[in-house]
C-alpha positions as a printed Julia matrix, in Angstrom:
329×3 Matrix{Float64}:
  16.84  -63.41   23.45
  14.73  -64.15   26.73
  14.03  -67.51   28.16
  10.5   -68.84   27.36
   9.15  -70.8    30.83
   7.81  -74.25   30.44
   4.53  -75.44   31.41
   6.03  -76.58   35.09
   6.92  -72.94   35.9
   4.03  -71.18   34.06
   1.61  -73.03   36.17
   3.93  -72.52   39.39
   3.9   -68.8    38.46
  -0.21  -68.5    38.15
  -0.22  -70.73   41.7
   1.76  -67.66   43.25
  -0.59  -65.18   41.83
  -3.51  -67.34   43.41
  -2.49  -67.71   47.05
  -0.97  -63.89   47.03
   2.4   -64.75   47.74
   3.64  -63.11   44.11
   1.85  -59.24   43.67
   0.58  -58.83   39.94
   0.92  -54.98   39.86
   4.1   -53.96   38.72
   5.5   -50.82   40.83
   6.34  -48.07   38.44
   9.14  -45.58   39.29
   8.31  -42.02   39.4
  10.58  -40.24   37.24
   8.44  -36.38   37.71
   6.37  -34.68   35.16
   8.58  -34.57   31.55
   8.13  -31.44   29.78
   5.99  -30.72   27.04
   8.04  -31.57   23.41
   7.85  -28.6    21.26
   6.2   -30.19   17.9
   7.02  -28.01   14.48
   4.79  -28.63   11.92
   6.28  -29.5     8.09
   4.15  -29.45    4.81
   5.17  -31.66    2.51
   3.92  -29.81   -0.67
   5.14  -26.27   -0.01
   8.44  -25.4     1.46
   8.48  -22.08    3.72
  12.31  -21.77    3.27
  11.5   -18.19    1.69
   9.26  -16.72    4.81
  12.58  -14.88    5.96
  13.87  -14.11    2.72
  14.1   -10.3     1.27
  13.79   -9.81   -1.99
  16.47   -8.12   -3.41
  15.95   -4.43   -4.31
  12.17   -4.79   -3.91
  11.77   -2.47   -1.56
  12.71    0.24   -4.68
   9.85   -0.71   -6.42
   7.4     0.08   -3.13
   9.3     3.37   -2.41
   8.4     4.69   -5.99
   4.51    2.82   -5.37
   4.43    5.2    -1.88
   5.71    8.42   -3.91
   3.36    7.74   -6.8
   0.51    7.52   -4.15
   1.11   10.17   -2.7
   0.9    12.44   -5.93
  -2.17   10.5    -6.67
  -4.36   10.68   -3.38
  -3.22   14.44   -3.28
  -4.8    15.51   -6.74
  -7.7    13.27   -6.18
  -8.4    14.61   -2.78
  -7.18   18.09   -3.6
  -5.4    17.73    0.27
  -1.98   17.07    2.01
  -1.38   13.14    1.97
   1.79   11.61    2.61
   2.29    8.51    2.05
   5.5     6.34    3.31
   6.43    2.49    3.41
   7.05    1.65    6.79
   7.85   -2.27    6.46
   7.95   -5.41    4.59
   7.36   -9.13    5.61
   6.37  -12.04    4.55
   3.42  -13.91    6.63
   0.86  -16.92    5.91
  -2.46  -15.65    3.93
  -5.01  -16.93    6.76
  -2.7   -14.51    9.49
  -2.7   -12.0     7.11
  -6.84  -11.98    6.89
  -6.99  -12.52   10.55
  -5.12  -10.07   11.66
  -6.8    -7.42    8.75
 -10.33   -8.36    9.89
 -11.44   -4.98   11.64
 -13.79   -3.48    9.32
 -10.65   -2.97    6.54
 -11.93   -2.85    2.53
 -10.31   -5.35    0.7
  -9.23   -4.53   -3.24
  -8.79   -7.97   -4.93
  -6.26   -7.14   -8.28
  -5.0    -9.06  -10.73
  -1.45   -8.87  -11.31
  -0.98  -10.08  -14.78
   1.44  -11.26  -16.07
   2.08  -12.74  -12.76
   0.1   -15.78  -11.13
  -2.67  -15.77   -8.99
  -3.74  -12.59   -7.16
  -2.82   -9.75   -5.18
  -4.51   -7.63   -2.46
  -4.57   -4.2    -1.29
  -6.2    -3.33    2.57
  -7.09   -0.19    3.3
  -7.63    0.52    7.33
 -11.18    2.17    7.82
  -9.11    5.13    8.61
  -7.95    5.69    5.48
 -11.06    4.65    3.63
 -13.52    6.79    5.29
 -11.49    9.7     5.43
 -11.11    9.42    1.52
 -14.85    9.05    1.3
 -15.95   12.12    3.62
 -13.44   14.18    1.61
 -15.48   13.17   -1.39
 -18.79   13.8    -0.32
 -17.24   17.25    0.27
 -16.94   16.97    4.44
 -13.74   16.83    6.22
 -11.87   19.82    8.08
  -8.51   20.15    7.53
  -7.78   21.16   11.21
 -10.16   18.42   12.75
  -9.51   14.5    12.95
 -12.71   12.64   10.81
 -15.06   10.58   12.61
 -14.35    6.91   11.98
 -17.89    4.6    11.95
 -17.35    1.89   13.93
 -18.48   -0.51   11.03
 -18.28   -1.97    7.76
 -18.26    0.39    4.35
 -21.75    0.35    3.11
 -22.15   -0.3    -1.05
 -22.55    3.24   -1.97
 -19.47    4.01    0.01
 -17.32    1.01   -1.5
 -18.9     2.08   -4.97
 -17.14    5.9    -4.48
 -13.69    4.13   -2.77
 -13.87    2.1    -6.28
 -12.26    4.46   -8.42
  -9.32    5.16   -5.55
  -8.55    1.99   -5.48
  -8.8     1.35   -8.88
  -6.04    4.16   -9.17
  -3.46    2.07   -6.81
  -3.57   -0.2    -9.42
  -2.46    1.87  -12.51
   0.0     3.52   -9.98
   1.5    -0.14   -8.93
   1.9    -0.65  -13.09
   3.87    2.35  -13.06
   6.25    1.25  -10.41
   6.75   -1.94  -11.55
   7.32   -0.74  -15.37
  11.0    -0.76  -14.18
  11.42   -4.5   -14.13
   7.83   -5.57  -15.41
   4.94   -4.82  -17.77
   2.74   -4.87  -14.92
  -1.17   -4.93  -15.73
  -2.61   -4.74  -12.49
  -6.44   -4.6   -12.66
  -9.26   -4.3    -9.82
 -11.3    -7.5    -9.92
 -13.51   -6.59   -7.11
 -14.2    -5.02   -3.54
 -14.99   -6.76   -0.07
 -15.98   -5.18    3.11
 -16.16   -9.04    4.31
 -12.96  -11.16    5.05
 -15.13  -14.5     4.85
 -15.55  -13.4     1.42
 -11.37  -12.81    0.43
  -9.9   -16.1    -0.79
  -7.35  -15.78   -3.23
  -4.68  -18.27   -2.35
  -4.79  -21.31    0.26
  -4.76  -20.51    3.69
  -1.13  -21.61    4.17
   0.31  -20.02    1.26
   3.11  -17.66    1.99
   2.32  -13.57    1.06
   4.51  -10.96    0.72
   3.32   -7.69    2.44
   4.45   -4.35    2.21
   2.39   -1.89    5.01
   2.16    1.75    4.06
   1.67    4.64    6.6
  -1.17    6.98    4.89
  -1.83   10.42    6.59
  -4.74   12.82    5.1
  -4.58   15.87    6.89
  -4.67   15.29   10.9
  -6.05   11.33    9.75
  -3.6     8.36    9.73
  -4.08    4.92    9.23
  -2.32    1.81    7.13
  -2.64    0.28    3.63
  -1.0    -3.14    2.64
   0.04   -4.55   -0.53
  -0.06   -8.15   -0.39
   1.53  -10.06   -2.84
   1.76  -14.17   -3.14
   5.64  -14.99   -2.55
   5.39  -17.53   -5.94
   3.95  -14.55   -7.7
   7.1   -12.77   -7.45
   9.33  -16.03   -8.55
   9.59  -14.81  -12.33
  10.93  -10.83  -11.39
  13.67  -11.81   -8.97
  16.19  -12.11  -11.15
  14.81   -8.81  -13.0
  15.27   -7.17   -9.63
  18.62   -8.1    -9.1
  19.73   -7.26  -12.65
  17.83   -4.42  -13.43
  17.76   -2.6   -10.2
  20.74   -4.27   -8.11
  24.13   -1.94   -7.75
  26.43   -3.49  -10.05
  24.14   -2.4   -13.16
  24.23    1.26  -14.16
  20.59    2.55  -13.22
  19.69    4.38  -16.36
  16.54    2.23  -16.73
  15.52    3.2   -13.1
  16.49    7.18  -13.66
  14.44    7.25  -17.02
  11.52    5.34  -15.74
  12.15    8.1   -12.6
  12.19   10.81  -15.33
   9.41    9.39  -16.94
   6.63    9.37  -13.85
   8.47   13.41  -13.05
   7.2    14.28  -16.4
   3.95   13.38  -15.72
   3.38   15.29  -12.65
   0.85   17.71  -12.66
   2.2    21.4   -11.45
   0.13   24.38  -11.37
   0.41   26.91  -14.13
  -0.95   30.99  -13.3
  -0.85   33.4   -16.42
  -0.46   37.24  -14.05
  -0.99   40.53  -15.69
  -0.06   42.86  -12.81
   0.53   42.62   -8.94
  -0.88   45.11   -6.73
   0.32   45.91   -2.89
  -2.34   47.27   -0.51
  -2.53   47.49    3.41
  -4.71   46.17    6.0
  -7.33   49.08    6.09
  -7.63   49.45    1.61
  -8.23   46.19    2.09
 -10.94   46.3     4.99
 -12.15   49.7     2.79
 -13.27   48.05    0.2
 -16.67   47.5    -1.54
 -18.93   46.33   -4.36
 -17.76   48.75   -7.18
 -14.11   50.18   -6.18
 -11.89   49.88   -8.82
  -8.04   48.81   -8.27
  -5.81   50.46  -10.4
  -3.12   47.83  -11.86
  -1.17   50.79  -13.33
  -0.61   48.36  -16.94
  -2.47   48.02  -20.11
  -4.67   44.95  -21.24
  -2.08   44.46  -24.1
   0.61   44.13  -21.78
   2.78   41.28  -21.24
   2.03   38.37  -18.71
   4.29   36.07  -15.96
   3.74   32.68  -16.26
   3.83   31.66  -12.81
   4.74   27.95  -12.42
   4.19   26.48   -8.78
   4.5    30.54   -8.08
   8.03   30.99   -9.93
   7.76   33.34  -12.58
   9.24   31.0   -16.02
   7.83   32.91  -19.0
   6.58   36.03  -20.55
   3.4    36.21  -22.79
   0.64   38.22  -24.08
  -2.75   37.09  -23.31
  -5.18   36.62  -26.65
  -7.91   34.83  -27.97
  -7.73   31.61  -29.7
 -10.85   29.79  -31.64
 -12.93   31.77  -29.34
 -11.11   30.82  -26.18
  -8.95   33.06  -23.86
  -5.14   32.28  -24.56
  -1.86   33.13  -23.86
   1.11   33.51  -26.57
   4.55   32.41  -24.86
   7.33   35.54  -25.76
  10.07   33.99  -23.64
  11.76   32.14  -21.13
  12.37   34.17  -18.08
  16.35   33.98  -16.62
  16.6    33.65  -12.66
  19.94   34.52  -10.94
  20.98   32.55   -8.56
């Protein structure tokens, strides 16, 4: 504990000051410039202890939401799209928006039974490609012309019903560990307008590679970490490698079942060259060398499957199935 001066040396002390024989400014040693502290920040009511963390098997249940687009966009479009997952991460909602703010269409879905909300972002790349192919423009061999703007409400109003579809397909791939019911809420053009969560809440996001014809561009699935709280123990279970996988093959099964494949009923097949071809005109006849009561191929996806006869049925052209065609291999 320091000495505390008496009133003697106090008032000797203040005499010094006076006559200048004591200096009152203290001389401070320069040490140099300290570098800047790197300062982490901490919230007290949500941890971020899961930002790095994969959820187990998860990425599954995107691979079969990327194959069931696919299949989707294609028969909707009637055009080659591929779609493919190319990563997933896990990043705060207000980055997310930020870095999604480039004239993307946001579809706000519900993700019952799960809490809160989810979100899927289609690039204008993507969305405006789907569009033109809708109105009936597009060419397969030339890249679309991207507007260098927001979706207008008519467009948004014909990119409903696409978007509407990711949903039903995200309830299929999920069927594996959950009863998803995924439902379109609504569509934004405007990120001011896209608040689902806080801004510091933690999102899962899956980003999907889409490419219609010679167009490319990306979709996201976003996804609210705590959302996905009540399935990870369903994904470890159900889908992990120490269980058996017959859930995942039939639900696999069930979605090949589903797939639409196109079915041709052929009476006869005819081989001509260049020039009959070039030859002909309004009126020639081909000769198919086979009668009308003949039997038919079924062609399906071009393989030849079954035989039949071709008939009417309550006033409808049909065709009676005779049998199953063999194929050698």
């Amino acid at each position: 504990m320091e000495r505390i001066l008496s009133k003697e040396e106090i008032a000797e002390l203040l005499s010094a000051v006076k006559s200048g024989s004591l200096d009152s400014e203290l001389e401070v040693e320069d040490y140099g410039e300290e570098p800047a502290a790197h300062v982490s920040g901490f919230s007290l009511v949500q941890t971020k202890t899961q930002s790095g963390v994969r959820l187990a098997n998860f990425d599954i249940l995107l691979d079969a939401f990327a194959r069931n687009l696919t299949f989707a966009f294609s028969s909707r479009l009637q055009r080659a799209v591929v779609v493919e997952r190319e990563n997933i991460g896990s990043v705060e909602y207000e980055t997310l928006i930020s870095e999604c703010s480039n004239n993307q269409v946001y579809g706000i879905t519900s993700l019952d039974p799960l809490k809160k909300s989810g979100l899927l972002i289609f690039d204008p790349e993507v969305a405006f490609a789907q569009v033109e192919i809708m109105l009936g423009g597009g060419n397969v061999e030339q890249d679309p012309l991207i507007p260098a703007r927001r979706m207008t409400t008519i467009e948004l109003n014909i990119l409903r019903e696409t978007i509407a579809e990711c949903c039903q397909e995200m309830n299929k791939a999920f069927a594996a560990v959950e009863q998803l019911d995924a439902q379109l809420q609504r569509v934004e053009v405007n990120p001011r307008l896209v608040t689902i969560v806080p801004a510091d809440t933690e999102m899962m996001v899956a980003v999907f590679k889409v490419k219609i014809d010679q167009s490319s561009g990306k979709l996201r699935l976003a996804i609210p970490l705590s959302s996905l709280d009540p399935i990870r123990e369903k994904l470890k279970s159900e889908l992990g490698a120490t269980s058996s996988g017959s859930q995942w093959a039939s639900a696999l099964a069930a979605e090949v079942m589903q797939m639409e494949v196109e079915v041709v009923a052929q009476l006869a097949s005819v081989s001509l060259n260049v020039r009959e071809i070039l030859d002909l005109r309004v009126g020639d006849v081909i000769d198919l060398d086979c009668r009308l009561d003949s039997e038919m191929t079924l062609l399906v996806e071009g393989q030849p499957k079954f035989t039949g006869l071709a008939g009417l049925r309550d006033g409808e052209k049909a065709l009676k199935v005779l049998g199953r065609i063999s194929q050698r291999r």
